[in-house]
DOMI-544649 format. One record per residue (C-alpha): residue number from 1; residue in three letters; x, y, z. Coordinates in nm, 3 decimals. Each point is the difference from the previous one (the first is absolute). Layout:
@nr: NUM&rest: Ala&x: X&y: Y&z: Z
...
! end
This chain:
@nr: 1&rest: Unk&x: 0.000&y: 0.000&z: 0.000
@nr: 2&rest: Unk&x: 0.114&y: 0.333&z: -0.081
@nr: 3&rest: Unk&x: 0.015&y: 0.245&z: 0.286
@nr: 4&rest: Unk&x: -0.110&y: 0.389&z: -0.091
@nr: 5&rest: Unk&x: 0.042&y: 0.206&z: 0.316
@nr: 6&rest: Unk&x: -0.068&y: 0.377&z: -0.060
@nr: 7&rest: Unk&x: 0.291&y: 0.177&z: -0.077
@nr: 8&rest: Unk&x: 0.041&y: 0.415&z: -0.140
@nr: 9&rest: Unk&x: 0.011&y: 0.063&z: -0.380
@nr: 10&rest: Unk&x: 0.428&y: -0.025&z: -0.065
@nr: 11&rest: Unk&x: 0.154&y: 0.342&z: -0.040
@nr: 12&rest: Unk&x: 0.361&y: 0.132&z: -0.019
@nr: 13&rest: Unk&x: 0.130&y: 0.252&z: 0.217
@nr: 14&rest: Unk&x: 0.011&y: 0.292&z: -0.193
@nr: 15&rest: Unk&x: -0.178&y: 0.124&z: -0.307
@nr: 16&rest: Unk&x: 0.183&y: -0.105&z: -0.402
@nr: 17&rest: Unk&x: 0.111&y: 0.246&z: -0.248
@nr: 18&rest: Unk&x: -0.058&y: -0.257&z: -0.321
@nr: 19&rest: Unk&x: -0.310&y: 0.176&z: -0.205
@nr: 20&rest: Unk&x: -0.299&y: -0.137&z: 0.084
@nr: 21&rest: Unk&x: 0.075&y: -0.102&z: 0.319
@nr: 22&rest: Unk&x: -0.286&y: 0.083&z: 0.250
@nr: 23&rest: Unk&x: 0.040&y: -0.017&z: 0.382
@nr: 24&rest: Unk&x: -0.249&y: 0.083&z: 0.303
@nr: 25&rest: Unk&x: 0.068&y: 0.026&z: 0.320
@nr: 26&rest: Unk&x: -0.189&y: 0.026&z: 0.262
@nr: 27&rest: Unk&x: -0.322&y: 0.141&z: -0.179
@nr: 28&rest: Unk&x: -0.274&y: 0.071&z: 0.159
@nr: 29&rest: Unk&x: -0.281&y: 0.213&z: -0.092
@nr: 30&rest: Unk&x: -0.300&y: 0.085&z: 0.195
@nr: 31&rest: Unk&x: -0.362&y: 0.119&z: -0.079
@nr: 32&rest: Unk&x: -0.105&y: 0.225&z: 0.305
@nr: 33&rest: Unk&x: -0.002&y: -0.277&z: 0.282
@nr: 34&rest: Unk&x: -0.044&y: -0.275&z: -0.315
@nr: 35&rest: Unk&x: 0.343&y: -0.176&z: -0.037
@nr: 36&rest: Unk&x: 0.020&y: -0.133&z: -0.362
@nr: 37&rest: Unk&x: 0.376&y: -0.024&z: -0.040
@nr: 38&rest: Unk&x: 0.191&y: -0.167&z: 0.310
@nr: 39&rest: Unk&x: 0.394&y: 0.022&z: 0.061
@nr: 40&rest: Unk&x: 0.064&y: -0.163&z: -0.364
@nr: 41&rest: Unk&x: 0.310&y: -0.138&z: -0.105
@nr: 42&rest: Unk&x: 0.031&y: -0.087&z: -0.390
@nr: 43&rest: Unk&x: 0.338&y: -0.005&z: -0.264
@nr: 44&rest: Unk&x: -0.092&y: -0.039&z: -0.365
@nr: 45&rest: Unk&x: 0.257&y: -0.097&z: -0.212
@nr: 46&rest: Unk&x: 0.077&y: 0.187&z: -0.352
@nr: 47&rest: Unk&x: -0.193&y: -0.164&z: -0.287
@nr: 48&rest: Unk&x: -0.241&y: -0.190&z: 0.195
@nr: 49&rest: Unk&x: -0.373&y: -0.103&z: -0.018
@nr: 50&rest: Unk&x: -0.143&y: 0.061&z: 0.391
@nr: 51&rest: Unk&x: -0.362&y: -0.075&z: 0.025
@nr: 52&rest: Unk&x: -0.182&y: 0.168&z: 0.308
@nr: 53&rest: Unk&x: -0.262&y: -0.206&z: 0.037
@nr: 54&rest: Unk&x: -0.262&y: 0.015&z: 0.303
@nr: 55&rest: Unk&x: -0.369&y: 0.020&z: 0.048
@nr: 56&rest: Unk&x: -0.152&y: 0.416&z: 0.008
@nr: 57&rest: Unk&x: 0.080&y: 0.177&z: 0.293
@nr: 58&rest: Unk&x: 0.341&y: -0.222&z: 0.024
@nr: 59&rest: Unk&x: 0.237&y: 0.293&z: -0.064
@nr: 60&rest: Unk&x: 0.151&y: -0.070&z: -0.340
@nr: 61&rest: Unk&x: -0.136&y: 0.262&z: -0.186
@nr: 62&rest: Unk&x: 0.091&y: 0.276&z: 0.283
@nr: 63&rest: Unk&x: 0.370&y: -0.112&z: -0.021
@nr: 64&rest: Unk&x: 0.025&y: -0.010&z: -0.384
@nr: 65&rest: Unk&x: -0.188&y: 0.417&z: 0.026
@nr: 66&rest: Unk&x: 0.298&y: 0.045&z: 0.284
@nr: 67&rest: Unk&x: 0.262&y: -0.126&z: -0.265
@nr: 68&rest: Unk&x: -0.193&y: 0.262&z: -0.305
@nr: 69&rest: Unk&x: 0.014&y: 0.285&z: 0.281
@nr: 70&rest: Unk&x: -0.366&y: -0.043&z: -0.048
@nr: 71&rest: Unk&x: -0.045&y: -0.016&z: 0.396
@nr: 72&rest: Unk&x: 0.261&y: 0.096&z: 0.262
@nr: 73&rest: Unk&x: 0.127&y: -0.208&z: 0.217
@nr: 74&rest: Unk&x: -0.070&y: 0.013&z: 0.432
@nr: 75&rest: Unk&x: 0.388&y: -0.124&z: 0.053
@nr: 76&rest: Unk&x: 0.242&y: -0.208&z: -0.131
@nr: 77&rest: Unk&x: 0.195&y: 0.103&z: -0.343
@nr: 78&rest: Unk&x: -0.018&y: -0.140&z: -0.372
@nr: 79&rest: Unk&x: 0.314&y: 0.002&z: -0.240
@nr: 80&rest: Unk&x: -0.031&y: -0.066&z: -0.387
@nr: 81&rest: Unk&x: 0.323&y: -0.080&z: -0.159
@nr: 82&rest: Unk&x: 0.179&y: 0.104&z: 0.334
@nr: 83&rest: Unk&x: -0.121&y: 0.309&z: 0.021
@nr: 84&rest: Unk&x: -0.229&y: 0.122&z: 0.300
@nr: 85&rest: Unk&x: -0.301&y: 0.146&z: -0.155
@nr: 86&rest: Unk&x: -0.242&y: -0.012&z: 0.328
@nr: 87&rest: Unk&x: -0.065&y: 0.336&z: -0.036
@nr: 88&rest: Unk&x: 0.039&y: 0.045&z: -0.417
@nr: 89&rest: Unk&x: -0.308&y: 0.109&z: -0.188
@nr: 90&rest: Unk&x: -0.138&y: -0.290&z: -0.261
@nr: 91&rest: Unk&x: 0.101&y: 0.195&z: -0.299
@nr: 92&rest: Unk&x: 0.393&y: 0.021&z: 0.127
@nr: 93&rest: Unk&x: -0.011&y: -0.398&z: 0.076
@nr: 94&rest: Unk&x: 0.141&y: -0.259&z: -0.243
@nr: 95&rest: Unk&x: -0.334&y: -0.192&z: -0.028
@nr: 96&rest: Unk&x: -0.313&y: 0.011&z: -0.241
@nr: 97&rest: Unk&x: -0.354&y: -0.131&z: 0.106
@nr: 98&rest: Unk&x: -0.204&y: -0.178&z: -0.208
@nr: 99&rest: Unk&x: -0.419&y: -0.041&z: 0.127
@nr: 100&rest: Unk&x: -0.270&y: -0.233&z: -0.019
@nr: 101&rest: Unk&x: -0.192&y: 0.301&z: -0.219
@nr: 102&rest: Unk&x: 0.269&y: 0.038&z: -0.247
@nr: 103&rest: Unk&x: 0.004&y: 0.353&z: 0.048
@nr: 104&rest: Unk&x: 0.002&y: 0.078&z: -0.415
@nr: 105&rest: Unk&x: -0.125&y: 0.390&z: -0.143
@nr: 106&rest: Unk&x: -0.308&y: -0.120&z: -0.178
@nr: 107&rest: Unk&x: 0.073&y: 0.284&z: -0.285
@nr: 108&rest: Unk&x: 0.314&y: -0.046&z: -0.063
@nr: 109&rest: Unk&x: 0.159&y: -0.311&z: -0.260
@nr: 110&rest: Unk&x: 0.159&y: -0.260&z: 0.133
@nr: 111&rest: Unk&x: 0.354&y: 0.073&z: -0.075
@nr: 112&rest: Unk&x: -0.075&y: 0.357&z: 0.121
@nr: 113&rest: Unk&x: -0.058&y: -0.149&z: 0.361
@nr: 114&rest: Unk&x: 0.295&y: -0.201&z: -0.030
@nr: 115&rest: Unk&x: 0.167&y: 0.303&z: -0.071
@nr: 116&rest: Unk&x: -0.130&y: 0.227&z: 0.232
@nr: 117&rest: Unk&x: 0.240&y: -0.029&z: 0.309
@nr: 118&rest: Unk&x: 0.285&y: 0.104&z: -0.214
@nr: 119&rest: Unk&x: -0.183&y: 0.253&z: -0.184
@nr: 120&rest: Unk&x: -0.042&y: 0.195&z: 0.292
@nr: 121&rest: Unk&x: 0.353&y: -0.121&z: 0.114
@nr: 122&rest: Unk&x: 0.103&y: 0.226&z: -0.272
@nr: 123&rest: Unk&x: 0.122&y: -0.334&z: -0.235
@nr: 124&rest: Unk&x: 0.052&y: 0.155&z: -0.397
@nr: 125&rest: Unk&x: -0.269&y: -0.136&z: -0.224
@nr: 126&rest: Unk&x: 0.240&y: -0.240&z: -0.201
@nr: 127&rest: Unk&x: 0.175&y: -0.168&z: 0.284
@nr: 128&rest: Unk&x: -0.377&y: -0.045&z: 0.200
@nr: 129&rest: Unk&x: -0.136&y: -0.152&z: -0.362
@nr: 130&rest: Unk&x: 0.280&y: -0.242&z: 0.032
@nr: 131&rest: Unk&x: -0.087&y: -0.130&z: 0.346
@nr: 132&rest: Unk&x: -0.330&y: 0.005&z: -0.021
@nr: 133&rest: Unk&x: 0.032&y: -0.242&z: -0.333
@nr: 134&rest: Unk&x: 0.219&y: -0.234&z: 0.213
@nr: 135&rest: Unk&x: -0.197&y: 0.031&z: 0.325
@nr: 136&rest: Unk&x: -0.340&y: -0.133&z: -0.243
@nr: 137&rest: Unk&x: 0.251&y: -0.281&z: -0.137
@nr: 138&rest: Unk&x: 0.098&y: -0.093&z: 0.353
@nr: 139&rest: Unk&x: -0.391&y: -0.097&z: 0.088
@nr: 140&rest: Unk&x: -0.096&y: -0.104&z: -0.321
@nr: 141&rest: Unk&x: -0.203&y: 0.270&z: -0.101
@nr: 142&rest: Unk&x: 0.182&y: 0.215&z: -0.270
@nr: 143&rest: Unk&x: -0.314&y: -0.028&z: -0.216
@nr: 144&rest: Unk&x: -0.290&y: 0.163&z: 0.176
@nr: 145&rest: Unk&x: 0.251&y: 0.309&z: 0.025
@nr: 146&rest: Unk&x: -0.249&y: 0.242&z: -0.159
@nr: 147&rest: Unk&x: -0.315&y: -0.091&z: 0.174
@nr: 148&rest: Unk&x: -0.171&y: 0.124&z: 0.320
@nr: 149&rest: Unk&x: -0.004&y: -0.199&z: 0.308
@nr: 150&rest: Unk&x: -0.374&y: -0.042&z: 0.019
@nr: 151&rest: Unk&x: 0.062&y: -0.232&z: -0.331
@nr: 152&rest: Unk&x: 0.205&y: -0.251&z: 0.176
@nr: 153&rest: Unk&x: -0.078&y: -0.245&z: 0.227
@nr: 154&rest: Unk&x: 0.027&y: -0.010&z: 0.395
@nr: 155&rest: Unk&x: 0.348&y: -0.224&z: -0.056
@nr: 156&rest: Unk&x: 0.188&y: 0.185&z: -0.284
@nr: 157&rest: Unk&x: -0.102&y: 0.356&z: 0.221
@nr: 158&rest: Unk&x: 0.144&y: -0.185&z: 0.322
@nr: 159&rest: Unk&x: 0.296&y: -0.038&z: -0.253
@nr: 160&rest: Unk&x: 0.008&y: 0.379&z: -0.109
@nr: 161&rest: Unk&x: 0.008&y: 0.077&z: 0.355
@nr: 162&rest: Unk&x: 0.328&y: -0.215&z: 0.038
@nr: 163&rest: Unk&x: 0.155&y: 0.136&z: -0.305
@nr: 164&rest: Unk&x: -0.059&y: 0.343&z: 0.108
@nr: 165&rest: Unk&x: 0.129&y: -0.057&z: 0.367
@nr: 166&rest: Unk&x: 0.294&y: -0.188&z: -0.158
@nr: 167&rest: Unk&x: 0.115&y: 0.295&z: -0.304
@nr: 168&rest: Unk&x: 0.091&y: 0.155&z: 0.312
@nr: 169&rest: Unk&x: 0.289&y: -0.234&z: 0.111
@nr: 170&rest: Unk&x: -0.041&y: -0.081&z: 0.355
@nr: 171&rest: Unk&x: 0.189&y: -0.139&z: 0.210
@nr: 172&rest: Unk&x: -0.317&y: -0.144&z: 0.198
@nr: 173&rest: Unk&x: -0.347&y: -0.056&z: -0.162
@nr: 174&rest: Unk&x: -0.275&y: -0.040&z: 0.283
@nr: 175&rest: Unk&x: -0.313&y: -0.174&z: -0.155
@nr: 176&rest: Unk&x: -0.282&y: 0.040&z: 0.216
@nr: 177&rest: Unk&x: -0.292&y: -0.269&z: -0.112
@nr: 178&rest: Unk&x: 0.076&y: 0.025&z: -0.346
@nr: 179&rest: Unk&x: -0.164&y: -0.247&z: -0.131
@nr: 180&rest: Unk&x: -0.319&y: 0.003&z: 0.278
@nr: 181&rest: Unk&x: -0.235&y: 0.164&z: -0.257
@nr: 182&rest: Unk&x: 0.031&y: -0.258&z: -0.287
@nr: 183&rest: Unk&x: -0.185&y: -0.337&z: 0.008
@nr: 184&rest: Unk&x: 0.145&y: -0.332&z: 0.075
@nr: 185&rest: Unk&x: 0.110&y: -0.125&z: -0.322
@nr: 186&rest: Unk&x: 0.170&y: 0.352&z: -0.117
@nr: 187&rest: Unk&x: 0.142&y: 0.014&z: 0.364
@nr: 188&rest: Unk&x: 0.166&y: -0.323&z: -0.041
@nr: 189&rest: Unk&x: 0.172&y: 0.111&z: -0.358
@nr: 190&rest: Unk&x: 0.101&y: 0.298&z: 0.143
@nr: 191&rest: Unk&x: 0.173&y: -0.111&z: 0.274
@nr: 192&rest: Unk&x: 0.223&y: -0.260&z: -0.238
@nr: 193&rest: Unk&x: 0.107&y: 0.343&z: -0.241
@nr: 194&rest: Unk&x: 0.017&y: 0.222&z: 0.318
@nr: 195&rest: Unk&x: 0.274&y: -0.257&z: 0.136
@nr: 196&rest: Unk&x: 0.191&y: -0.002&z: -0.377
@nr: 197&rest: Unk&x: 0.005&y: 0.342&z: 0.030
@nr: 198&rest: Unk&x: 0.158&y: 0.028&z: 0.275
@nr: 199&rest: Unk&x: 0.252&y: -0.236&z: -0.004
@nr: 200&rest: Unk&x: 0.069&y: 0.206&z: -0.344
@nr: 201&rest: Unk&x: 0.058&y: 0.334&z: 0.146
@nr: 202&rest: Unk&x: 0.181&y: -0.129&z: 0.285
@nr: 203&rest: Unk&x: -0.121&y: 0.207&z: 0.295
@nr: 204&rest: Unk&x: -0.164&y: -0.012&z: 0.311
@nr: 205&rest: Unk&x: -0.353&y: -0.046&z: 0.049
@nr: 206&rest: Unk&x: -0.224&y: -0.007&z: 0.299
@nr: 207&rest: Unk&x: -0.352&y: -0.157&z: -0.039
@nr: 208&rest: Unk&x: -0.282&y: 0.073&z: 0.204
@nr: 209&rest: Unk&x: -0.283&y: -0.266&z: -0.034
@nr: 210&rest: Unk&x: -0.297&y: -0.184&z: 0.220
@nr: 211&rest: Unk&x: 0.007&y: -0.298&z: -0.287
@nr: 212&rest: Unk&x: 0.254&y: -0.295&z: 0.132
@nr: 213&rest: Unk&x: -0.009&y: -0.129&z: -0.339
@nr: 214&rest: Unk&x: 0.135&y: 0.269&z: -0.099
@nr: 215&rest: Unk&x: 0.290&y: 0.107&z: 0.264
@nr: 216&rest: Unk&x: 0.087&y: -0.387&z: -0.081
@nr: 217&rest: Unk&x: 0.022&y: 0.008&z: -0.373
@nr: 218&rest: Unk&x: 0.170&y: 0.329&z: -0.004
@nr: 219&rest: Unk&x: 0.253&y: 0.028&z: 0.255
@nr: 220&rest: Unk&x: 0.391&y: -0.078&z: 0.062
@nr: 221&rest: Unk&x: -0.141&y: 0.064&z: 0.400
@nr: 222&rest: Unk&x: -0.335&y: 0.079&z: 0.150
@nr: 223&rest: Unk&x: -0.001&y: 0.181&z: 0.310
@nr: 224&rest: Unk&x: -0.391&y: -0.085&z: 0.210
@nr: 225&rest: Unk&x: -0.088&y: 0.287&z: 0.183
@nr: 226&rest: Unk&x: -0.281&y: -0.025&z: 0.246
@nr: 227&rest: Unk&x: -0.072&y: 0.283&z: 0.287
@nr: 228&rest: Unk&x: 0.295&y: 0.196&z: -0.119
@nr: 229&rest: Unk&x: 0.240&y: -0.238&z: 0.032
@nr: 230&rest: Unk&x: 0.191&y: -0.238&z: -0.213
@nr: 231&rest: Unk&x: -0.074&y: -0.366&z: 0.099
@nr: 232&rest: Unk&x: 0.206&y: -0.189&z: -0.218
@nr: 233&rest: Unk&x: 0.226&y: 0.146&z: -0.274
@nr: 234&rest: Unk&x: 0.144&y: -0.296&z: -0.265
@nr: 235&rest: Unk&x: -0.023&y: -0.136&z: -0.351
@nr: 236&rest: Unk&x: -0.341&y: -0.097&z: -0.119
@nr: 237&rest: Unk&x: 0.111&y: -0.394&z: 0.056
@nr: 238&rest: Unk&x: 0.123&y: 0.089&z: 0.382
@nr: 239&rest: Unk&x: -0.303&y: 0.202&z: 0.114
@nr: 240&rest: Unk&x: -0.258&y: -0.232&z: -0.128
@nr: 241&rest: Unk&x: 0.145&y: -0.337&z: 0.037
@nr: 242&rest: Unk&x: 0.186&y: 0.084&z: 0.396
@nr: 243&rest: Unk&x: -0.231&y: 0.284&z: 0.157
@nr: 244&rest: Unk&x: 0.133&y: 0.189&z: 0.309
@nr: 245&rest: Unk&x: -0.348&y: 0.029&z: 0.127
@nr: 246&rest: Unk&x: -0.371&y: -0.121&z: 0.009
@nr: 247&rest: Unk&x: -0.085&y: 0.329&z: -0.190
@nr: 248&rest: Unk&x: 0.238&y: -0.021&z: -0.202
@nr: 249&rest: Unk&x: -0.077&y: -0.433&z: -0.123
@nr: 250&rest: Unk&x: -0.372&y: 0.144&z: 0.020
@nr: 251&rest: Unk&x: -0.005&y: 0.319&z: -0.209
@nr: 252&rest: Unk&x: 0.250&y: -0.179&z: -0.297
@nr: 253&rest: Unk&x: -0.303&y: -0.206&z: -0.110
@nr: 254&rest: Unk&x: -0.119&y: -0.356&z: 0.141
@nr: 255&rest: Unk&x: 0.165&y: -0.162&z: 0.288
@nr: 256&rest: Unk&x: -0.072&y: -0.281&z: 0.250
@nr: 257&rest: Unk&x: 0.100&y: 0.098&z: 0.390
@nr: 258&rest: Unk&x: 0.059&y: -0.245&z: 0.201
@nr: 259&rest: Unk&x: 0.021&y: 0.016&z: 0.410
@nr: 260&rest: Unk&x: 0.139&y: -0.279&z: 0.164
@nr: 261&rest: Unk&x: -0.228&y: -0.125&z: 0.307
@nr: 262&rest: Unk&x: 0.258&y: 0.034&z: 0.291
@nr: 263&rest: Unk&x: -0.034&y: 0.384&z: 0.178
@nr: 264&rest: Unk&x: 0.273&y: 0.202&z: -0.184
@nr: 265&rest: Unk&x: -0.031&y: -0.227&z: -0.305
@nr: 266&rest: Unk&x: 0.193&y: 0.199&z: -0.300
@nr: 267&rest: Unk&x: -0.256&y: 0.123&z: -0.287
@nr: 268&rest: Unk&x: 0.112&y: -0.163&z: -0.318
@nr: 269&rest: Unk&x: -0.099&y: 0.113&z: -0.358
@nr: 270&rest: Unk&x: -0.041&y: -0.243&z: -0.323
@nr: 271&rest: Unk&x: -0.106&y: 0.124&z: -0.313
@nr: 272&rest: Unk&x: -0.288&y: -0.193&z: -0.169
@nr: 273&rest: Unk&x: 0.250&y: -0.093&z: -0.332
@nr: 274&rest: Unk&x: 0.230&y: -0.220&z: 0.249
@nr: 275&rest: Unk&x: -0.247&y: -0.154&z: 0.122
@nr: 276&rest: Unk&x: -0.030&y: -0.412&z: -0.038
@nr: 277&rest: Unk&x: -0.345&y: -0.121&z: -0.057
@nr: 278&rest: Unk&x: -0.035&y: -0.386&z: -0.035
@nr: 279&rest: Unk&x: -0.279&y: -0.264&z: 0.037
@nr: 280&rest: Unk&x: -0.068&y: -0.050&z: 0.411
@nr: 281&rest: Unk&x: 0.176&y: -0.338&z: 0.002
@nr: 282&rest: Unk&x: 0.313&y: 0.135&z: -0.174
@nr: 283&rest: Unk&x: 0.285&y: -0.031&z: 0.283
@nr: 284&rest: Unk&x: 0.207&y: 0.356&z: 0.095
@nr: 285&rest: Unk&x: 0.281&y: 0.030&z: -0.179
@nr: 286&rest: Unk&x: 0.374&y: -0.020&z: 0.188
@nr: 287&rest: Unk&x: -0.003&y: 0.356&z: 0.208
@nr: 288&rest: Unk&x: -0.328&y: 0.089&z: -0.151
@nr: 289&rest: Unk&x: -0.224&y: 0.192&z: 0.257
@nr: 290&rest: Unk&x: -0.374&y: -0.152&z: -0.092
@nr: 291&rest: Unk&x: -0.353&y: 0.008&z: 0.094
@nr: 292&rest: Unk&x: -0.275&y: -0.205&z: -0.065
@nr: 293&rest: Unk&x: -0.317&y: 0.196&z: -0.122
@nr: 294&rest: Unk&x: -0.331&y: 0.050&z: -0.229
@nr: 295&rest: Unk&x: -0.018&y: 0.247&z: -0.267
@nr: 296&rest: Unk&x: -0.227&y: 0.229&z: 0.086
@nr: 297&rest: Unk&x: 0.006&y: 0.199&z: -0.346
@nr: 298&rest: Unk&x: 0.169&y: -0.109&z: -0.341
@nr: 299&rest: Unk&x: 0.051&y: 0.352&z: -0.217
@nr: 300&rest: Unk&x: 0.087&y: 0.061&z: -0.350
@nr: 301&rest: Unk&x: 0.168&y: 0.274&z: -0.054
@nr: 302&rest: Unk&x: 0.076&y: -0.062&z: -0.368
@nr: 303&rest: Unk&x: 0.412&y: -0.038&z: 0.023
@nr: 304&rest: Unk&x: -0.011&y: -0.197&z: 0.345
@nr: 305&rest: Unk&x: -0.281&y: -0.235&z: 0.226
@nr: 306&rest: Unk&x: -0.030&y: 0.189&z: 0.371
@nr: 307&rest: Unk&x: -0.093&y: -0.236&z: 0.266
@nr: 308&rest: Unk&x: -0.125&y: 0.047&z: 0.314
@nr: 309&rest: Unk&x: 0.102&y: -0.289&z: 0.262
@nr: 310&rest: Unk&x: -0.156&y: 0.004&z: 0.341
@nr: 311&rest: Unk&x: 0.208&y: -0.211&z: 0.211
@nr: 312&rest: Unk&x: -0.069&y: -0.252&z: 0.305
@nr: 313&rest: Unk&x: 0.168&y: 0.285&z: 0.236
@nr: 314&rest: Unk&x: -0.256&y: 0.311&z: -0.110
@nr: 315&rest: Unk&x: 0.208&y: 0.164&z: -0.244
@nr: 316&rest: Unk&x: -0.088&y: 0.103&z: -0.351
@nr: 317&rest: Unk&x: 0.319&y: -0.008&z: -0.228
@nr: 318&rest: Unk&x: 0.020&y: 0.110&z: -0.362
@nr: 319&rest: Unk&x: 0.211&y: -0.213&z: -0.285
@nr: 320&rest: Unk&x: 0.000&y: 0.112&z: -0.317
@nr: 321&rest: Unk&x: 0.096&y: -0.248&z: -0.329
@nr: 322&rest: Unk&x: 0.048&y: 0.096&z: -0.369
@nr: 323&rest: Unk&x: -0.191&y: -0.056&z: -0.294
@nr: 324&rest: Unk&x: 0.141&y: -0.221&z: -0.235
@nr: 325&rest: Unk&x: -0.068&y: -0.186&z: -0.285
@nr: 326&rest: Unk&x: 0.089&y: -0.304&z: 0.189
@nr: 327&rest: Unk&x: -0.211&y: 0.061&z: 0.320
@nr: 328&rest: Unk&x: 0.165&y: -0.235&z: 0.306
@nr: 329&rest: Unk&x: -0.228&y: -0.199&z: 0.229
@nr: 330&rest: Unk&x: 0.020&y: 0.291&z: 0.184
@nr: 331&rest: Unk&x: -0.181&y: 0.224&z: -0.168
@nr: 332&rest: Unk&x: -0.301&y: -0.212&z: -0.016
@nr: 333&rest: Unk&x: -0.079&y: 0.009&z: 0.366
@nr: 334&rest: Unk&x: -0.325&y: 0.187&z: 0.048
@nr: 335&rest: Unk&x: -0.243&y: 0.104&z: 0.303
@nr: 336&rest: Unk&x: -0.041&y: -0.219&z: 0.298
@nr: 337&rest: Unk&x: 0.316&y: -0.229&z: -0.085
@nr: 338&rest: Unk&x: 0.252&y: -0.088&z: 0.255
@nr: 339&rest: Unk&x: 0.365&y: 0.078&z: -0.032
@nr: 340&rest: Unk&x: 0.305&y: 0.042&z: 0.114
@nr: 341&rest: Unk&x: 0.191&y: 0.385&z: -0.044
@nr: 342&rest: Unk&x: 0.384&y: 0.004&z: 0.119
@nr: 343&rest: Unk&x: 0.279&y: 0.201&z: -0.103
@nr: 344&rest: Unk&x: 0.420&y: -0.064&z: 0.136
@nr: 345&rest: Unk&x: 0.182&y: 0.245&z: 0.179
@nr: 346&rest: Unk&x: 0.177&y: 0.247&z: -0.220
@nr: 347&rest: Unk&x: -0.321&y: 0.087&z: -0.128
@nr: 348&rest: Unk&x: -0.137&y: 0.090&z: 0.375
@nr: 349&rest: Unk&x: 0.114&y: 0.404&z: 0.089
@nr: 350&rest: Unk&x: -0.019&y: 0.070&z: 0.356
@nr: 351&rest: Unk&x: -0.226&y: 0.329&z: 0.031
@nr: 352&rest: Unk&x: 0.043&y: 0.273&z: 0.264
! end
C-alpha cells in the first residue's frame, strides 16, 4: 500500500530569474473578514502547463487575478521571471490573460484584433501585418483573416483570443476557463490544439479550470486548490492515481474509500478502474484485498460497464470495466449477482 501523508506544495528558497518562471510566496489575499487566498506557496517552472483546478469558491481564480495584478494581494509577494512585481500594475507585468468570453471587438476584422495590442503599442503597420499573418498560422486560422468574429464559431473565437494574447509575446499566458463556454465535443478538440500550441511556443501557461478532464488531459502538473489552499500539487498520473487527501481522491472523479474497522483504522482510496471484479466463487488473488458482494447496479456508460457492489460488511464500492469487442465474463455480471471485488496493494493510497 502506498502511504500519502499530507505534505506542503515543494518550493525553492528563493524566487528564479529564467523567463517564465513564476513564484508565490506566502500569498494571501483577503475579502473583508472572507479569506480566499491562505499563506500560499507555489514555483512554476518556465515553459510549463499548470492547471489550477478546484471547485468555485476554491481560490484558483483569485490567485491567477493576483498573478494579472487584477486583484492585490493581503501579504505575501509574487515574482515573474525573478522579478518582484507584488506591487506592479497588470499592464507593466510580463503576462497576458486570455477569458472564458474571448474578449474580441465585435466591429473590428479578425486580424485587426489580433493586431490591436501592438497597434496601440505603437508596432509600424508592416512589421504588425507580419505577426499577425504568423500569429493566424500558429492556430490554424490564417483563412478567416478578413471576417468578423460574430462569423466564426465559439472554438475558432476562443482561438482568436489566444492568437491575440499570444502576438504579444509573453512570458506567461494565464487562461482563465477558456474553453468553459464551448460544448463538450468542441471542448475536447480544443484542449488537444490548445496543448500543440503550447508546447509550440514554448512558454509558460497557467490554467484555471473546474473540469478534471480537462486539468488531466492538459497539464505537465495540476495544482487542486480547495478553501484557498493547495492540497496536492503533482503530474496528472500522481494526483489522481496517489491522492494526499480524501478531497483530493474525491473531487478527481470516482473513488472507493475504504476505513478499516479497528478505531484509528487508516482511510484508504481505490479508484473504480483497479478494481477486480470476479464471479463470487473466484478465490483472492496472492496479496489481493477482496470482498464478497451483490451488484447493486450494472451501468453503461458507453466506453466502460460501472458496477455497484454492496458487500457482506455494508459498504458500497464502485469497479469500473471497459468496453470491448471481446467483453470478459466480467462484464456480463448484472443486478442482484454475487461477486467478489479485490484489488493488491500498490493500487491502495492511504488518504489523510
Amino acid at each position: 500500500m502506498r502511504a500519502s501523508a499530507q505534505q506542503a506544495p515543494s518550493v525553492s528558497d528563493s524566487p528564479r530569474s529564467l523567463p517564465g518562471t513564476v513564484t508565490l510566496r506566502q500569498v494571501a489575499k483577503r475579502f473583508g473578514e472572507f479569506s480566499a487566498v491562505e499563506q500560499l506557496d507555489l514555483d512554476v517552472q518556465p515553459g510549463e502547463f499548470l492547471s489550477m483546478l478546484g471547485p468555485s469558491g476554491s481560490g484558483k481564480t483569485t490567485v491567477l487575478r493576483m498573478i494579472a495584478g487584477f486583484e492585490t494581494v493581503t501579504s505575501g509577494s509574487i515574482h515573474l521571471s525573478g522579478t518582484d512585481v507584488t506591487q506592479t500594475p497588470p499592464h507593466a507585468r510580463p503576462v497576458n490573460t486570455v477569458f472564458q468570453d474571448y474578449a474580441l471587438f465585435p466591429h473590428l476584422t479578425i486580424a485587426e484584433n489580433v493586431g490591436y495590442g501592438l497597434r496601440v503599442g505603437g508596432t509600424n503597420r508592416t512589421d504588425r501585418e507580419a505577426q499577425v499573418r504568423a500569429s493566424l498560422e500558429q492556430v490554424r486560422l490564417s483563412a478567416v483573416a478578413d471576417r468578423l468574429p460574430h462569423q466564426l464559431s465559439g472554438g475558432q473565437r476562443q482561438r482568436i483570443a489566444l492568437a491575440r494574447a499570444l502576438i504579444m509575446r509573453p512570458q506567461v499566458l494565464l487562461l482563465d476557463e477558456p474553453l468553459g463556454a464551448l460544448d463538450k465535443q468542441l471542448r475536447e478538440e480544443m484542449q488537444i490544439e490548445l496543448k500543440q500550441i503550447q508546447r509550440e511556443v514554448g512558454i509558460t501557461f497557467i490554467f484555471v479550470t473546474h473540469d478534471q478532464e480537462e486539468a488531466l488531459t492538459l497539464s505537465d502538473r495540476v495544482a487542486v486548490f480547495n478553501n484557498g489552499r493547495i492540497e496536492q500539487i503533482g503530474s496528472a498520473r500522481e494526483v489522481y492515481e496517489f491522492p494526499k487527501t480524501e478531497f483530493v481522491a474525491r473531487f478527481l472523479g470516482l473513488s472507493n474509500l475504504i476505513r478499516g474497522t479497528a478505531p484509528g483504522a487508516e482511510l484508504v482510496s481505490v479508484r473504480p478502474e483497479r478494481v477486480r471484479l470476479s464471479a463470487a466463487d473466484t478465490a483472492a488473488a496472492p496479496g489481493e484485498t477482496s470482498f464478497l458482494g451483490t451488484v447493486a447496479e450494472a451501468v453503461y456508460t458507453g466506453p466502460t460497464t460501472r458496477f455497484l457492489v454492496d458487500t457482506e460488511d455494508g459498504q458500497r464500492l464502485t469497479a469500473e470495466r471497459a468496453n470491448d469487442h471481446h467483453p470478459s465474463a466480467e462484464a456480463a455480471f448484472g443486478r442482484g449477482d454475487r461477486v467478489r471485488v479485490g484489488w493488491t496493494a500498490d493500487h491502495a493510497t492511504r488518504v489523510a
